[in-house]
C-alpha positions, 0 to 999 in steps of 0.5 A: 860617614855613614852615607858613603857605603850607601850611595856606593850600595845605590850606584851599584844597584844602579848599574847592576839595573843599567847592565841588565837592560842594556843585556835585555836590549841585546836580547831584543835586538838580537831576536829582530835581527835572526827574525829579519834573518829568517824572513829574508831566507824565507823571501829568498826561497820564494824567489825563482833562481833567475831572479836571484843572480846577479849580472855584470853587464857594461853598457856604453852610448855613442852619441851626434851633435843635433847642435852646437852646444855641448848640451845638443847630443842625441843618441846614435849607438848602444852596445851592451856586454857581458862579463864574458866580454861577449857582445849581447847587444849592438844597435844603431840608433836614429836621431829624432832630430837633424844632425848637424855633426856626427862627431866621428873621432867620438862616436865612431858612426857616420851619419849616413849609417844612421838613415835606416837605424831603428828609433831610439824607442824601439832600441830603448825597449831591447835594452831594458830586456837585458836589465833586471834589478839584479844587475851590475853596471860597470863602465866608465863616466857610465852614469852618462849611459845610464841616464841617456838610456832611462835605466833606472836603479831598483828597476834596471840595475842594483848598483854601478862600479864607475871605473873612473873613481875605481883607477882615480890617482888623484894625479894632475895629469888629464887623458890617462885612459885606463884601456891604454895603459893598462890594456894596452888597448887604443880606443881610438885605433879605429878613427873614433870610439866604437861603443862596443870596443869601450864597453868590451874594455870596461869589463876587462879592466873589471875582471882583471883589477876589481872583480877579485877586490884585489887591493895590491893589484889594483895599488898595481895598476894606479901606480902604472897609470900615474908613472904613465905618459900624459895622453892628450885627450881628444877634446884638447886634440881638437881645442875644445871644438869639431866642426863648430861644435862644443865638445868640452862638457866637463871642463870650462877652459875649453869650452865654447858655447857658454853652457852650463857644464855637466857637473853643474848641471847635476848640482842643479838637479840635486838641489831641486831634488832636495828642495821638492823633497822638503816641499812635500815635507811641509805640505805633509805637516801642513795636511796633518795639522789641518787636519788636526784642527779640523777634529779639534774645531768639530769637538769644540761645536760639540 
């Protein structure tokens, strides 16, 4: 009868101590915190204010057939805007290879246009000039641009808002463009995307749906889209096909080279990506026990 104060003493002792840890951790934890605080500020200061704002830019890549599979593409136009919807930059840009189509209705550029253009290094090295490791990259499918323009996160960009997954209304219906709907905008007014004309929409759609993160307004905007009529999508326009080149990266049922798509193309490059990442790994453990067995066979001789 006598034991059960006691071990009610003890357990209160013992939470009494748990308490008074987790208080210390606290403490701890705090003082880390205000000290990373403190260094980050610190940091900041030291920063020249140019390097300290953040830029919203919107980027877009027009592309020709060197091929005619849908992976055969090559660069032909870049266009870069603000978010001021100014134009900073707008270049042509010369395949390093034969074009066998200029896929007008997609690129917006013939190839008789591309003769004089500079090459795709020189208008590589003017793009990257407007890049910091503070900017924002919006734009649509704009990972594509990115890739095909070697921008590289930490380096050229911070982060991206990809429209697509911003207005997506998990909706059945293919080909709603966003500009159209909710601009009023047809990018293809002109006989065929103009990178200019779809990077300058891109910052649009940014400014008035998400640059506020306006959640009402943008439940808004992917209400209109879903009640809009279904537009067809120029790749089914031209069942899956111009002028004898594929055109469907991303959708299997229209395409007719056989290829791998885009999709699985990038799940390919990430399962790589994760399988070197394990083989360093291993040969990193591998080199300490080495070398550990080294040190243990030297001591054993001694």
């Amino acid at each position: 009868m006598n034991k059960i104060p006691t071990i009610v003493d003890a357990t209160r002792k013992h939470n009494d101590v748990e308490v008074e840890r987790k208080r210390i951790r606290a403490v701890r934890n705090l003082d880390v915190l205000i000290q990373l605080t403190n260094d980050s500020e610190k940091s900041s200061s030291n920063k020249s204010p140019s390097s300290q704002l953040c830029q919203i830019l919107s980027i877009d890549v027009g592309c020709v057939a060197t091929g005619y599979s849908h992976l055969d593409r090559a660069p032909c136009c870049v266009a870069i805007v603000n978010d001021r919807c100014e134009i900073i930059f707008n270049s042509l840009i010369k395949p390093d290879k034969p074009v066998v189509s200029d896929l007008l209705p997609f690129s917006g550029v013939r190839t008789a246009e591309l003769r004089d253009a500079p090459s795709f290094d020189e208008v590589l090295e003017k793009v990257h000039s407007f890049f910091t490791p503070t900017t924002l990259i919006v734009g649509q499918s704009v990972m594509s641009d990115i890739e095909w323009m070697k921008l590289e996160q930490g380096v050229h960009y911070n982060s991206l808002i990809e429209l697509d997954d911003e207005f997506t209304t998990f909706d059945p219906k293919y080909g709603i463009h966003e500009a159209y709907v909710l601009l009023n905008i047809d990018l293809n007014a002109v006989g065929g995307h103009v990178a200019k004309n779809d990077a300058k929409a891109s910052i649009k759609l940014y400014n008035e749906y998400l640059k506020d993160k306006n959640q009402s307004k943008l439940g808004q905007a992917q209400n209109a889209l879903l009640k809009a009529p279904t537009k067809i999508p120029l790749f089914r326009q031209f069942s899956g096909s111009y002028e004898g080149v594929c055109l469907s990266a991303f959708n299997r049922g229209y395409c007719r080279c056989g290829q791998p798509l885009i999709s699985e193309l990038h799940k390919q490059t990430n399962e790589k990506k994760r399988r070197n990442s394990n083989d360093r790994k291993e040969e990193g453990l591998s080199t300490s026990i080495h070398k550990k067995m080294k040190v243990l066979n030297k001591k054993s001789q001694s």
